[in-house]
gemmi code that builds the backbone of each chain (N, CA, C; Angstrom):
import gemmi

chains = {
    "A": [
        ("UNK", (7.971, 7.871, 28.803), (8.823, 8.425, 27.758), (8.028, 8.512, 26.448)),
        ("UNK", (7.967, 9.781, 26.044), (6.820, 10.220, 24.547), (8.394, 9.113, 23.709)),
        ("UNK", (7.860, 8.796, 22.853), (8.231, 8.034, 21.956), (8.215, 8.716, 19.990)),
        ("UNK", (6.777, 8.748, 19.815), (6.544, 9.129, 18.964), (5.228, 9.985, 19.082)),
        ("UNK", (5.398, 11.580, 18.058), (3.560, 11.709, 18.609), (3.505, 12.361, 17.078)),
        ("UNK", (2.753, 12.162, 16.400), (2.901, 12.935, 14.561), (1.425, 12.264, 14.095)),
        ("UNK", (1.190, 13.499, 13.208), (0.072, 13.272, 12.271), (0.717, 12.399, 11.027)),
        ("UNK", (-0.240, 12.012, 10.316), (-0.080, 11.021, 8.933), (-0.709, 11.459, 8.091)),
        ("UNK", (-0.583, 11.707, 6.677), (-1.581, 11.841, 5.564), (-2.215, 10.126, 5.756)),
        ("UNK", (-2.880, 10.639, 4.752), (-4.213, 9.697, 4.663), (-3.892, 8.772, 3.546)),
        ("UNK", (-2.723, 8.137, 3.654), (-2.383, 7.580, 2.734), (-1.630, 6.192, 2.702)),
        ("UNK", (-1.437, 4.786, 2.088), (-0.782, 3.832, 2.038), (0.760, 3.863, 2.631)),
        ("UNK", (1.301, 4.807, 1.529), (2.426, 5.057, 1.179), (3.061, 5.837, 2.298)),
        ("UNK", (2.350, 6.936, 3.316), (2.889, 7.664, 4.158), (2.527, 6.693, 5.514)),
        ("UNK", (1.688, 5.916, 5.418), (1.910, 4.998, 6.527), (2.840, 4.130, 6.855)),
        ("UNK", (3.011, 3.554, 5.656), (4.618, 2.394, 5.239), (6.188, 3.680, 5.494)),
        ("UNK", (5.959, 4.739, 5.268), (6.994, 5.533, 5.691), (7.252, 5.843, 7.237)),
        ("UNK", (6.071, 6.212, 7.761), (6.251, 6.322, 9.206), (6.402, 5.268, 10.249)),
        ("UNK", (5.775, 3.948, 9.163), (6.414, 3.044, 10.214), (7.648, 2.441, 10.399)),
        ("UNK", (8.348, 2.804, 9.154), (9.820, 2.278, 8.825), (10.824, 3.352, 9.635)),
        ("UNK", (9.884, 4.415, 9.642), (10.835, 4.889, 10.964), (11.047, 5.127, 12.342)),
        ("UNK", (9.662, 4.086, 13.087), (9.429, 4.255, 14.055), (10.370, 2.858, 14.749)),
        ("UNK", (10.062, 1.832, 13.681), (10.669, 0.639, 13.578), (12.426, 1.032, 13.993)),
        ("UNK", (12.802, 1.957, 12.949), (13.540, 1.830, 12.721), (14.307, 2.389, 14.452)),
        ("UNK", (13.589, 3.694, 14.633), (13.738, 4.194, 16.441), (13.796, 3.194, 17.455)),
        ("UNK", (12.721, 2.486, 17.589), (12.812, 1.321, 18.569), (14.047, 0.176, 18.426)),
        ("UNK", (14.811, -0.114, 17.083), (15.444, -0.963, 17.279), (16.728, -0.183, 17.484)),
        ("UNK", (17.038, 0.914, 16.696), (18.557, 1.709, 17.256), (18.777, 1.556, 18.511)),
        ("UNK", (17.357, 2.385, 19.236), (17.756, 2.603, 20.878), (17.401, 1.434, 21.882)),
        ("UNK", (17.503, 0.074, 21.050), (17.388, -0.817, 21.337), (16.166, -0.751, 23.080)),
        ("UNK", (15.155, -0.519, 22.469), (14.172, -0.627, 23.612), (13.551, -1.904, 24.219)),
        ("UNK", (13.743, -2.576, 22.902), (12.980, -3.858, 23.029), (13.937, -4.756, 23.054)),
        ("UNK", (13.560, -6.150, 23.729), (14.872, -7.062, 23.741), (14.656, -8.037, 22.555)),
        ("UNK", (13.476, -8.521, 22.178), (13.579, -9.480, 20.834), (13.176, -8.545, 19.777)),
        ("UNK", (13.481, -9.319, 18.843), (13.555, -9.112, 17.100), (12.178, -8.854, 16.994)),
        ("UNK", (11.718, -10.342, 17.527), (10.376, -10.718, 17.007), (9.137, -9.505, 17.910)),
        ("UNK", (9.825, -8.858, 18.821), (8.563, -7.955, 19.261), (8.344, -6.878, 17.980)),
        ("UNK", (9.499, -6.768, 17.517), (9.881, -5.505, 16.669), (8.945, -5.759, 15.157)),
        ("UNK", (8.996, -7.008, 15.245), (7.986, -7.849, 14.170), (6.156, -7.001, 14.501)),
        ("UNK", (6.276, -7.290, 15.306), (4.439, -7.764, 15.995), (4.234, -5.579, 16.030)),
        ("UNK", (5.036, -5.345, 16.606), (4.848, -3.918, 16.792), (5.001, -3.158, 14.978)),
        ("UNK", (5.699, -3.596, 14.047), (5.581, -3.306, 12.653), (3.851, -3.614, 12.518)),
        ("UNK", (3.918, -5.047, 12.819), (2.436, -5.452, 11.471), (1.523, -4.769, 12.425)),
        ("UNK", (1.078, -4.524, 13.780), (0.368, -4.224, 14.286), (0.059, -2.547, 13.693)),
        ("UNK", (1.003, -1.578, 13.602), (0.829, -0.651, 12.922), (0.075, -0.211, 12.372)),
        ("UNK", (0.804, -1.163, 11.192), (0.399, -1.049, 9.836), (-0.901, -1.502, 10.025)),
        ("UNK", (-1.654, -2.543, 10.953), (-3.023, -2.842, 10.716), (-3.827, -1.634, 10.648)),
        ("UNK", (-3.365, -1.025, 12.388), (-4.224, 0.347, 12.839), (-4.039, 1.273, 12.372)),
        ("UNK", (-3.364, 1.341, 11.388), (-2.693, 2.573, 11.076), (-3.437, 2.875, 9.444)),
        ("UNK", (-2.909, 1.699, 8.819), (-3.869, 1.631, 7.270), (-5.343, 1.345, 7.454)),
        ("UNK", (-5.868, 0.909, 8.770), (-7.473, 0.978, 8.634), (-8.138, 2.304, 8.861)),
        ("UNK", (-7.197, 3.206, 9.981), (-7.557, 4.359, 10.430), (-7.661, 5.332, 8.619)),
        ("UNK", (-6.771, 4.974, 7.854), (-6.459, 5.601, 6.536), (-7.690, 5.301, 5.621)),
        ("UNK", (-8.070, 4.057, 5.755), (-8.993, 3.357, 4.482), (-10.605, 3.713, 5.051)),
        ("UNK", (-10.560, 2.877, 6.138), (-12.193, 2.761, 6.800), (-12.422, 3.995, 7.837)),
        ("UNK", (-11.384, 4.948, 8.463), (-11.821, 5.950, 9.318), (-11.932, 6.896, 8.261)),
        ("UNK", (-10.881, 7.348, 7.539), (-10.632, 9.005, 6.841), (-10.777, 8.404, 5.546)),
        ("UNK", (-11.403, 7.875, 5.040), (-11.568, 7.174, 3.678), (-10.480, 7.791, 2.480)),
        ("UNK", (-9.493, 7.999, 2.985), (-8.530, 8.435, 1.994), (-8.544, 9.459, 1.991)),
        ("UNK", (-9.403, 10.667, 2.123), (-9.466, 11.693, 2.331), (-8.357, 12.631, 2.612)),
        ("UNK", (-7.698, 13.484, 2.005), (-6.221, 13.939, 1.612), (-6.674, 15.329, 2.747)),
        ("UNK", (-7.431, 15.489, 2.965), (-7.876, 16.942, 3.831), (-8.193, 16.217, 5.596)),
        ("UNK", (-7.711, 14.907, 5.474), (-7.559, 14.456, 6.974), (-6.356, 13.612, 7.636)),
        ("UNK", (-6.216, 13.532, 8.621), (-5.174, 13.135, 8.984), (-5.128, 12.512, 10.359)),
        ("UNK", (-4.347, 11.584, 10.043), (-4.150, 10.045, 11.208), (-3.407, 10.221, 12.207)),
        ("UNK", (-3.417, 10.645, 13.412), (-2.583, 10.936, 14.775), (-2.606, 9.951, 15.286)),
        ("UNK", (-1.102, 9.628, 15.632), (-0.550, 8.375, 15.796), (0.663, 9.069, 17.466)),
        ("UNK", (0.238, 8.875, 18.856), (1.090, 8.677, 19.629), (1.752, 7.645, 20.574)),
        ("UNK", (2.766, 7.275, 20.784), (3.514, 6.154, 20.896), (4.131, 6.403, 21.841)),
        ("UNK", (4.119, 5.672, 23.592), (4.437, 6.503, 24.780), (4.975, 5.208, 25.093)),
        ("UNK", (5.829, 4.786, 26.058), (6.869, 3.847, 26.580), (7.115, 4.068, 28.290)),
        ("UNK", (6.292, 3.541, 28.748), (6.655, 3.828, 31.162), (6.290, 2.462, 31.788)),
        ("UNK", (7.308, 2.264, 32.485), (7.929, 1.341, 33.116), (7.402, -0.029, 32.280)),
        ("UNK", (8.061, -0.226, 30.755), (8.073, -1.441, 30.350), (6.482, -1.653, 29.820)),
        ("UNK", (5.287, -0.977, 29.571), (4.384, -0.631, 29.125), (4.436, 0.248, 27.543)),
        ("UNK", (4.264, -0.482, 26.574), (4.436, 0.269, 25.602), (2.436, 1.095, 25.151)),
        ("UNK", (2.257, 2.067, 25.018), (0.641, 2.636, 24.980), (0.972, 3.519, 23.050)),
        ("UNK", (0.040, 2.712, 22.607), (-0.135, 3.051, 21.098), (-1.615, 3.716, 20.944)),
        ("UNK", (-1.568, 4.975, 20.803), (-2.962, 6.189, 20.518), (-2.699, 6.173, 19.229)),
        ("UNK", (-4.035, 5.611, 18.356), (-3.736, 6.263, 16.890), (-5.831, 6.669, 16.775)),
        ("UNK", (-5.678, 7.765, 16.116), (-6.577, 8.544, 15.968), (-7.405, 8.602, 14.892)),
        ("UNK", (-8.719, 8.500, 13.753), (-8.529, 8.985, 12.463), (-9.733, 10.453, 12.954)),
        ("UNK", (-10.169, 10.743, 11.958), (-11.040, 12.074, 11.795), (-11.944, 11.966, 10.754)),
        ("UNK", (-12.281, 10.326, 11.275), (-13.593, 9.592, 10.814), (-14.883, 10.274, 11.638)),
        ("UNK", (-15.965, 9.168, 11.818), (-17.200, 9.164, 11.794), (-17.164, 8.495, 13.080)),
        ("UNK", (-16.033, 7.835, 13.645), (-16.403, 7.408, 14.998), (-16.760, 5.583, 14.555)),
        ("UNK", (-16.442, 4.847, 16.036), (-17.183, 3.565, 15.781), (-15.982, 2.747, 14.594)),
        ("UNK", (-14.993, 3.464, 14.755), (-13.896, 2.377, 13.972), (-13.731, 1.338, 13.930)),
        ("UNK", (-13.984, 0.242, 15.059), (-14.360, -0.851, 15.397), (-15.229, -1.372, 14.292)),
        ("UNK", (-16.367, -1.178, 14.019), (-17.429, -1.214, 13.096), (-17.047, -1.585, 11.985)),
        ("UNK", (-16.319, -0.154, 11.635), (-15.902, 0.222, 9.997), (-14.973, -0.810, 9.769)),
        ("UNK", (-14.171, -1.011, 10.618), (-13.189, -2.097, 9.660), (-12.712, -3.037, 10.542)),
        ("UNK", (-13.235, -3.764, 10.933), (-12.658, -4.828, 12.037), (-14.094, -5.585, 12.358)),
        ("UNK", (-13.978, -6.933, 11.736), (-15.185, -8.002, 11.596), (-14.386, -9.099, 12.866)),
        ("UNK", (-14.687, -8.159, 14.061), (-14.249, -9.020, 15.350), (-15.008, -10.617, 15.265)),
        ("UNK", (-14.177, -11.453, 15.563), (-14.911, -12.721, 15.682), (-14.640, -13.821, 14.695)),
        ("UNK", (-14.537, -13.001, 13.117), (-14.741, -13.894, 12.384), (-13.106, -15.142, 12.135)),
        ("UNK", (-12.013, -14.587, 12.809), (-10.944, -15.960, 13.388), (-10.590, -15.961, 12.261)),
        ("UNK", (-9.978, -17.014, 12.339), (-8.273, -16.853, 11.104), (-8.568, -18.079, 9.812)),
        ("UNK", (-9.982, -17.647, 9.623), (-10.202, -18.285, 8.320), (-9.360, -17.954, 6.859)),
        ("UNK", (-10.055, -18.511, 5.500), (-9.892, -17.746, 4.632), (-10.439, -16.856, 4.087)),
        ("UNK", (-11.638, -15.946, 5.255), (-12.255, -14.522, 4.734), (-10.900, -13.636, 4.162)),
        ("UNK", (-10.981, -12.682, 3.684), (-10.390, -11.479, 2.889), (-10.372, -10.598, 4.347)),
        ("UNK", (-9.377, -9.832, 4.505), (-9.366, -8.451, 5.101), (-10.576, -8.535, 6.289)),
        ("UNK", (-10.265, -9.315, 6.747), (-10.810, -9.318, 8.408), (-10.410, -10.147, 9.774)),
        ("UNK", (-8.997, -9.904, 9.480), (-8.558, -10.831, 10.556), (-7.434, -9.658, 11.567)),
        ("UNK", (-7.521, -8.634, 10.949), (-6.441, -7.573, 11.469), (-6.418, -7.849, 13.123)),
        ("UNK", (-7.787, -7.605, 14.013), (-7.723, -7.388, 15.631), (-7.378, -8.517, 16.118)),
        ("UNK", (-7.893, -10.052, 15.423), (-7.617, -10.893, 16.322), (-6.067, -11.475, 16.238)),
        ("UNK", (-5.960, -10.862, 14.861), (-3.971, -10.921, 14.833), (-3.183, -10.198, 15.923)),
        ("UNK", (-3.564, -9.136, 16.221), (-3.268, -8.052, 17.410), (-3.718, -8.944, 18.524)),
        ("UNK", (-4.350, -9.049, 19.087), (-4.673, -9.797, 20.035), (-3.973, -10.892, 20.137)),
        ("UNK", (-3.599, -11.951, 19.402), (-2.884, -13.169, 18.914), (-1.232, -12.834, 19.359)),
        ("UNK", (-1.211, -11.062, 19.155), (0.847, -10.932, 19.288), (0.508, -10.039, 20.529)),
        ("UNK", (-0.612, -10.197, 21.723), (-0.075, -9.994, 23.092), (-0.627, -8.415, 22.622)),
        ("UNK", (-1.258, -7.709, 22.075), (-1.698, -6.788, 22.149), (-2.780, -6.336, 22.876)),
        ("UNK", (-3.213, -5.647, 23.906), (-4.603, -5.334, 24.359), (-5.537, -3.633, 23.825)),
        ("UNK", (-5.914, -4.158, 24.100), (-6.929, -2.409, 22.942), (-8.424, -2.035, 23.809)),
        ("UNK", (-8.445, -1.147, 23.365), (-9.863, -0.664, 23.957), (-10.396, 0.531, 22.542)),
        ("UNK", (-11.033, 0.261, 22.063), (-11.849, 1.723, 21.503), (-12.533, 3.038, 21.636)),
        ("UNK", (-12.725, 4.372, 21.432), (-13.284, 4.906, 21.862), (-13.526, 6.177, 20.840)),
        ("UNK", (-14.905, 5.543, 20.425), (-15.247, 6.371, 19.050), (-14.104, 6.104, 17.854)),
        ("UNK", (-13.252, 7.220, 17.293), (-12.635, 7.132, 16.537), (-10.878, 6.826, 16.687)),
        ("UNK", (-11.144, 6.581, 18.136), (-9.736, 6.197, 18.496), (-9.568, 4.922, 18.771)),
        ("UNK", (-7.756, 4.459, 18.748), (-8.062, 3.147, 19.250), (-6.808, 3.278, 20.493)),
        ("UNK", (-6.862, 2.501, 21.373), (-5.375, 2.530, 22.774), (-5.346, 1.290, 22.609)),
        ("UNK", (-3.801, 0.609, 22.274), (-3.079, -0.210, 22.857), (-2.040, -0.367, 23.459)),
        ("UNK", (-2.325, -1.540, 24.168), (-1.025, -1.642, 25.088), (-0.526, -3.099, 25.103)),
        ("UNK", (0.750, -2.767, 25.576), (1.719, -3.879, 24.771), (2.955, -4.133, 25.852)),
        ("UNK", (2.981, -5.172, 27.136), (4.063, -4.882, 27.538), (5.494, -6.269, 27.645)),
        ("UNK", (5.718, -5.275, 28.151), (7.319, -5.671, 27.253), (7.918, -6.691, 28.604)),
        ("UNK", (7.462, -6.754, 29.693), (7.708, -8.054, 30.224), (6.943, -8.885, 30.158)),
        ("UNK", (6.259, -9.587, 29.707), (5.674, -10.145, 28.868), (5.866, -11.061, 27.657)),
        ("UNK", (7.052, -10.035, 26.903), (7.003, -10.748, 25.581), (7.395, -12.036, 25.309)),
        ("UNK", (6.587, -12.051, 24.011), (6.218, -13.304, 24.000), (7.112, -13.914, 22.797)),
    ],
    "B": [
        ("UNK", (9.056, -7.959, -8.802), (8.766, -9.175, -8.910), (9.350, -10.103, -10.272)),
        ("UNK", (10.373, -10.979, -9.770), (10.589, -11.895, -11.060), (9.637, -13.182, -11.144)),
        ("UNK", (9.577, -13.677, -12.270), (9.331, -15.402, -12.770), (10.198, -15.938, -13.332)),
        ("UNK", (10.303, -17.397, -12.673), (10.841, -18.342, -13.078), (10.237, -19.742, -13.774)),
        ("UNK", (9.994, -19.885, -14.641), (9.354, -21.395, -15.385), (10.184, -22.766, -15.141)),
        ("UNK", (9.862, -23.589, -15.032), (11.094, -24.704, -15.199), (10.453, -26.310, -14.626)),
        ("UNK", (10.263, -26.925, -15.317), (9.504, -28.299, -14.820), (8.361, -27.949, -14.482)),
        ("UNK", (7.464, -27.309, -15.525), (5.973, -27.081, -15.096), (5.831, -26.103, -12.977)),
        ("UNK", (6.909, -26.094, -12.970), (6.347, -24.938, -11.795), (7.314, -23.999, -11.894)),
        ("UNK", (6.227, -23.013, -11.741), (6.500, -21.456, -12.131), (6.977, -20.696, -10.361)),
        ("UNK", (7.651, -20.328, -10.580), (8.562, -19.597, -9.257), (8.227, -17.913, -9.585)),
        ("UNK", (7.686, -17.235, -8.397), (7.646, -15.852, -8.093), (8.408, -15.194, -7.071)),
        ("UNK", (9.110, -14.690, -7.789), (10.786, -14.317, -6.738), (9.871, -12.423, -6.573)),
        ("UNK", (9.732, -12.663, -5.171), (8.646, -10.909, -4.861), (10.299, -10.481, -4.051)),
        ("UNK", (10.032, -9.079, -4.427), (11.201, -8.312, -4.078), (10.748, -7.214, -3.506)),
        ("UNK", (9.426, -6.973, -3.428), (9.304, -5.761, -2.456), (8.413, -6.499, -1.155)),
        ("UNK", (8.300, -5.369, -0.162), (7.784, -5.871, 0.752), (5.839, -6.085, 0.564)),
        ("UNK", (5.361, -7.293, 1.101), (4.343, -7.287, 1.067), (3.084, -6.248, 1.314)),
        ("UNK", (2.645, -5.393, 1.042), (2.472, -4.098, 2.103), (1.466, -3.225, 0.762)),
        ("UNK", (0.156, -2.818, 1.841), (-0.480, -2.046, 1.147), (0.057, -0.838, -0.298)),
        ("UNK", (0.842, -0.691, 0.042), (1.578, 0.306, -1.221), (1.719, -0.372, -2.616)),
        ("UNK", (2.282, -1.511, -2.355), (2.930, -2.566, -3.181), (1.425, -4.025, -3.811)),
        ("UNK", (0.736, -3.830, -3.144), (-0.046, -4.856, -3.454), (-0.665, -4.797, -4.758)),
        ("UNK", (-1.110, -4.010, -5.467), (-2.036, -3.470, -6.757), (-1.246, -4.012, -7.713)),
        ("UNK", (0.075, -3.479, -7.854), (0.563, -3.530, -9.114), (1.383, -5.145, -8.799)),
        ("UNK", (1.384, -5.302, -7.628), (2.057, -6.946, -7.385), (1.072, -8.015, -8.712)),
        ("UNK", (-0.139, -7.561, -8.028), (-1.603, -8.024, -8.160), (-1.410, -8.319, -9.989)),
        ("UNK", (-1.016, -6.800, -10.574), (-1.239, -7.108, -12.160), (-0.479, -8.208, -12.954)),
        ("UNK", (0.912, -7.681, -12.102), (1.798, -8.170, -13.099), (1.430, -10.241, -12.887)),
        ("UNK", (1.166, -9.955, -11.601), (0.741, -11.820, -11.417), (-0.121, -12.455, -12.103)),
        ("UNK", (-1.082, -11.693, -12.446), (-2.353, -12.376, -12.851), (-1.806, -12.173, -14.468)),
        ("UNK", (-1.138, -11.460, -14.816), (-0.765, -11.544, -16.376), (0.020, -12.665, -16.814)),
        ("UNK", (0.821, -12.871, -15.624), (1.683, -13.896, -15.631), (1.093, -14.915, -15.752)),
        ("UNK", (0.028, -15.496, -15.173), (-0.728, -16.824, -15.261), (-1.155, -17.264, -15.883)),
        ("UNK", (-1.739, -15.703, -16.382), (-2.849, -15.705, -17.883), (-1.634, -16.342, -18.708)),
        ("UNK", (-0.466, -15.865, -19.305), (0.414, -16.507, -20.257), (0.588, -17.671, -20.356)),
        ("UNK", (0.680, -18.529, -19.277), (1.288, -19.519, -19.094), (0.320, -20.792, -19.008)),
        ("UNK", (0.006, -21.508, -19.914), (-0.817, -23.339, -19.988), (-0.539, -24.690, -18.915)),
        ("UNK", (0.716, -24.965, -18.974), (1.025, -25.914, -18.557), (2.307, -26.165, -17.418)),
        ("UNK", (1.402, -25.695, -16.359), (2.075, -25.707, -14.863), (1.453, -26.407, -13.723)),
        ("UNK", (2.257, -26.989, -13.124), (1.417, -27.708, -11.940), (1.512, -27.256, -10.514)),
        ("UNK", (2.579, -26.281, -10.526), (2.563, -25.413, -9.276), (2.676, -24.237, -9.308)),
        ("UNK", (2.430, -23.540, -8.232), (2.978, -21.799, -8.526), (3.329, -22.074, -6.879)),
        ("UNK", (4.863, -21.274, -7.198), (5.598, -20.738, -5.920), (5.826, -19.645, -5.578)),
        ("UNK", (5.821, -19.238, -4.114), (5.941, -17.844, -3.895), (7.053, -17.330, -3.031)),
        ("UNK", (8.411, -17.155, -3.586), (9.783, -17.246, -3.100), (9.594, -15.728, -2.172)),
        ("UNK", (9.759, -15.581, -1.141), (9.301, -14.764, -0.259), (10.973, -14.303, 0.485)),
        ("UNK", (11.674, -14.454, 0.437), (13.055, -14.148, 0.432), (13.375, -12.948, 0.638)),
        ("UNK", (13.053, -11.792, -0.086), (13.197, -10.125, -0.293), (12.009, -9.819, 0.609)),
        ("UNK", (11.301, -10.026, 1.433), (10.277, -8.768, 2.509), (10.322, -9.358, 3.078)),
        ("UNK", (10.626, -8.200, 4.119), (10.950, -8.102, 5.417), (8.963, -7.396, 6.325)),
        ("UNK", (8.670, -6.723, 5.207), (7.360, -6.109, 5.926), (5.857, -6.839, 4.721)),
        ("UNK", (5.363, -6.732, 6.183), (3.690, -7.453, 5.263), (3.131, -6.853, 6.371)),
        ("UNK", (1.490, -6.467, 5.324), (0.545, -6.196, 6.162), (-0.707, -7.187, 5.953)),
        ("UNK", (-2.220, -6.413, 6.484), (-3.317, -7.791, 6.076), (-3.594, -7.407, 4.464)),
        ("UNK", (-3.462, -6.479, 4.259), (-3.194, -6.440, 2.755), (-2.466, -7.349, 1.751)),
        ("UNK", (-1.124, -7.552, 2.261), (-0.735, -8.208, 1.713), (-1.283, -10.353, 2.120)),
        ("UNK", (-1.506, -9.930, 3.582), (-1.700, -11.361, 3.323), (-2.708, -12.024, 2.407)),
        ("UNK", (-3.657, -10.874, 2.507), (-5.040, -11.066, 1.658), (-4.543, -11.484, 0.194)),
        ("UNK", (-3.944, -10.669, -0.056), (-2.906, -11.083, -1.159), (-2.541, -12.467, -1.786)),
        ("UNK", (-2.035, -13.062, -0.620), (-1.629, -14.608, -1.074), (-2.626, -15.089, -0.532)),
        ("UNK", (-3.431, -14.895, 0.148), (-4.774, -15.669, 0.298), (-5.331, -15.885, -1.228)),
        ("UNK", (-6.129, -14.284, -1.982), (-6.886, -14.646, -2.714), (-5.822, -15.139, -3.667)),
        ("UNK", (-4.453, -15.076, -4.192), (-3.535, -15.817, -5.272), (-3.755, -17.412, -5.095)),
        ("UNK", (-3.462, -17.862, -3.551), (-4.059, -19.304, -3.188), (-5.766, -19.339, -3.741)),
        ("UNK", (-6.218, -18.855, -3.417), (-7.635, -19.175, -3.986), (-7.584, -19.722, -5.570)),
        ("UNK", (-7.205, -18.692, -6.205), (-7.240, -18.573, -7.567), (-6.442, -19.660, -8.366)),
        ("UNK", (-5.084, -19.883, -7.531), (-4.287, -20.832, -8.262), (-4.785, -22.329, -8.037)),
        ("UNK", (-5.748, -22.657, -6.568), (-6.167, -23.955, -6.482), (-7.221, -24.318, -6.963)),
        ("UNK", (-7.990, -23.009, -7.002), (-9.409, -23.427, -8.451), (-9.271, -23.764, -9.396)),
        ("UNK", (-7.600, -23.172, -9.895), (-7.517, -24.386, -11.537), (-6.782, -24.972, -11.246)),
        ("UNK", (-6.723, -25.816, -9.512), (-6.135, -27.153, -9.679), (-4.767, -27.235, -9.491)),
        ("UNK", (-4.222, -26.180, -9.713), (-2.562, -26.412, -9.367), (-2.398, -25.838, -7.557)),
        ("UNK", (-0.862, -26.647, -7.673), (-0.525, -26.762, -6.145), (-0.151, -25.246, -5.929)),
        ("UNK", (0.192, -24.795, -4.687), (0.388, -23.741, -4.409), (1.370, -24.015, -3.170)),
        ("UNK", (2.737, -23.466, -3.057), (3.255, -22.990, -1.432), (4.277, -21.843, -2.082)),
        ("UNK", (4.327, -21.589, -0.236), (5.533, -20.436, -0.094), (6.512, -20.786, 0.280)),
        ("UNK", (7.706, -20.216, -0.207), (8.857, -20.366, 0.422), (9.940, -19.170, 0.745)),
        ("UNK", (10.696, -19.376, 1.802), (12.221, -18.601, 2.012), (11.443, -17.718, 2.682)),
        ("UNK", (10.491, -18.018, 3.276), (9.292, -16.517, 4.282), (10.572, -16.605, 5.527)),
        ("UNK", (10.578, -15.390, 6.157), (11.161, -14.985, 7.502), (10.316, -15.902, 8.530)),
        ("UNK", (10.781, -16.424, 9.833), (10.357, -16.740, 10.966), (9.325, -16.328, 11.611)),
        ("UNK", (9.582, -14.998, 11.364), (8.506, -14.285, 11.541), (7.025, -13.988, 10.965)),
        ("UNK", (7.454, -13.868, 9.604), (6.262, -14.170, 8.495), (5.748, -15.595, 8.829)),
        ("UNK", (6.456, -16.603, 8.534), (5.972, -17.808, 8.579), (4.921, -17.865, 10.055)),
        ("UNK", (5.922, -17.545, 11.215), (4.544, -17.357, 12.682), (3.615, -16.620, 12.575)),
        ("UNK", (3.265, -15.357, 11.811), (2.200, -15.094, 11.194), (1.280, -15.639, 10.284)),
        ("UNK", (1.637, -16.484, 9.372), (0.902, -17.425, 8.594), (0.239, -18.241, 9.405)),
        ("UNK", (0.970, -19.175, 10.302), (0.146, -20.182, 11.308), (-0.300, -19.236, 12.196)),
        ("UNK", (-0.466, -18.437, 12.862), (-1.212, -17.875, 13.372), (-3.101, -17.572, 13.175)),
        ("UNK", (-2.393, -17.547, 11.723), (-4.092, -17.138, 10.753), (-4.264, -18.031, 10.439)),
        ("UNK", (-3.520, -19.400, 10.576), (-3.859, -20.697, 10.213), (-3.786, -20.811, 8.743)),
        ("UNK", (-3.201, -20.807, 7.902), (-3.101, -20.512, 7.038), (-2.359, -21.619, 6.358)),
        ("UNK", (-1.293, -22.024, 7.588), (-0.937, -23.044, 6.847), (-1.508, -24.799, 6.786)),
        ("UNK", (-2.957, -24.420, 7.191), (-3.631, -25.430, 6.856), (-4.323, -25.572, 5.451)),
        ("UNK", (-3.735, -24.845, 4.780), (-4.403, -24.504, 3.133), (-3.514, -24.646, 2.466)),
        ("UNK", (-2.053, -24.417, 2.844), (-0.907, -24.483, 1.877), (0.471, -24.824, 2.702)),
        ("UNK", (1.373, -25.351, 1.698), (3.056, -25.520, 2.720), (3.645, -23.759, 2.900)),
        ("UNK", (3.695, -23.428, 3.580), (4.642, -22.403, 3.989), (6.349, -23.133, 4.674)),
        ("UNK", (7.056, -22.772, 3.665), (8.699, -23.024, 4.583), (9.307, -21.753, 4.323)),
        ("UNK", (10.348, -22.283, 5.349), (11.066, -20.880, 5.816), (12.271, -21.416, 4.796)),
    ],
}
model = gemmi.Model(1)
for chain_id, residues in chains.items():
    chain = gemmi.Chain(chain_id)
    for i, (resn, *xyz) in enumerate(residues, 1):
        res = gemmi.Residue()
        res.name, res.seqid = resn, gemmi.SeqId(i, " ")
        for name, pos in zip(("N", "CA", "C"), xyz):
            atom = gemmi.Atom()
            atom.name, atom.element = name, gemmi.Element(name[0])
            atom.pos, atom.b_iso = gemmi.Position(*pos), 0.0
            res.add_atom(atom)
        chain.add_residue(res)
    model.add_chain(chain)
structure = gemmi.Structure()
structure.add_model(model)
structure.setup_entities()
């Protein structure tokens, strides 16, 4: 089941919008059974979603963040895209460095931490997230 | 964002959500706030009003914790969601400061 499939400006503000309404989709049609997934699937977003904005398309108002959101048999699959340089991984995600008090590098292993799995590929990222499972 | 003064600890009642959009100008009005103020022994961060945070924002009360324990005063959060709060220990975080719900 397509869920969600939309481009994003390249921006803070239009990311915090699209996720308040994706949020807002998943809990109407009540897809998910806890609160707290609805939690983990917000911040997770917003991680991939504002890095794809900052460190893929550097803000860049002439690019744009494709974000699709697919839902089969209890498998939730999150495609978000930027129209970077590739190697997103790189650009903004200091894998490894754990849940110190560094600044702005703990985004993947937080994802990872709420049952998220990912793979990269160039400028994309796939996760998956399933829902028997939750945690 | 309001302040509250009262027995040397200063209360920050945040009313928007934690979240890249919101962080900058969170950022000013706080640090002006501190600058004003001499004689406090804590700063609180009444977390009550957001519902959404990103690593932006946590970075947020990270570097505010930084800043407020270099000159020595105490620092926690309070009235955070269940959720927020399991995000804090997650990043471990609350081995640096009290987080209550």
């Amino acid at each position: 089941m397509l869920i969600v499939n939309k481009e994003i400006e390249s921006n803070f503000e239009s990311v915090h919008q699209f996720v308040l309404k994706v949020i807002d989709l998943i809990d109407k049609e009540k897809i998910v059974k806890k609160q707290n997934t609805i939690f983990k699937i917000n911040v997770m977003l917003r991680e991939v979603l504002n890095n794809a904005v900052e460190h893929g398309n550097k803000f860049d108002e002439n690019r744009m963040v494709y974000c699709r959101i697919e839902l089969d048999k209890e498998i939730f699959t999150f495609i978000v895209r930027d129209e970077g340089e590739g190697c997103i991984k790189d650009q903004f995600y200091n894998v490894g460095d754990g849940f110190t008090m560094k600044l702005r590098s703990r985004g993947l292993d937080l994802i990872t931490k709420y049952g998220f799995k990912y793979k990269f590929n160039k400028n994309e990222i796939v996760l998956k997230y399933m829902l028997d499972k939750e945690m | 964002m309001r302040k509250n003064i009262e027995n040397n600890l200063m209360t920050f009642i945040i009313e928007k959500d934690l979240i890249a959009p919101n962080v900058k100008k969170m950022k000013e009005v706080l640090n002006d706030a501190l600058n004003e103020v001499d004689e406090i022994d804590e700063v609180v961060i009444d977390m009550d009003g957001i519902e959404n945070i990103d690593s932006v924002g946590v970075s947020f009360v990270v570097s505010l914790y930084k800043n407020i324990s270099n000159e020595g005063l105490e620092f926690r959060i309070v009235n955070a969601s269940s959720d927020i709060v399991q995000l804090f220990k997650l990043m471990r975080l609350d081995e640096f400061f009290i987080i209550e719900e």
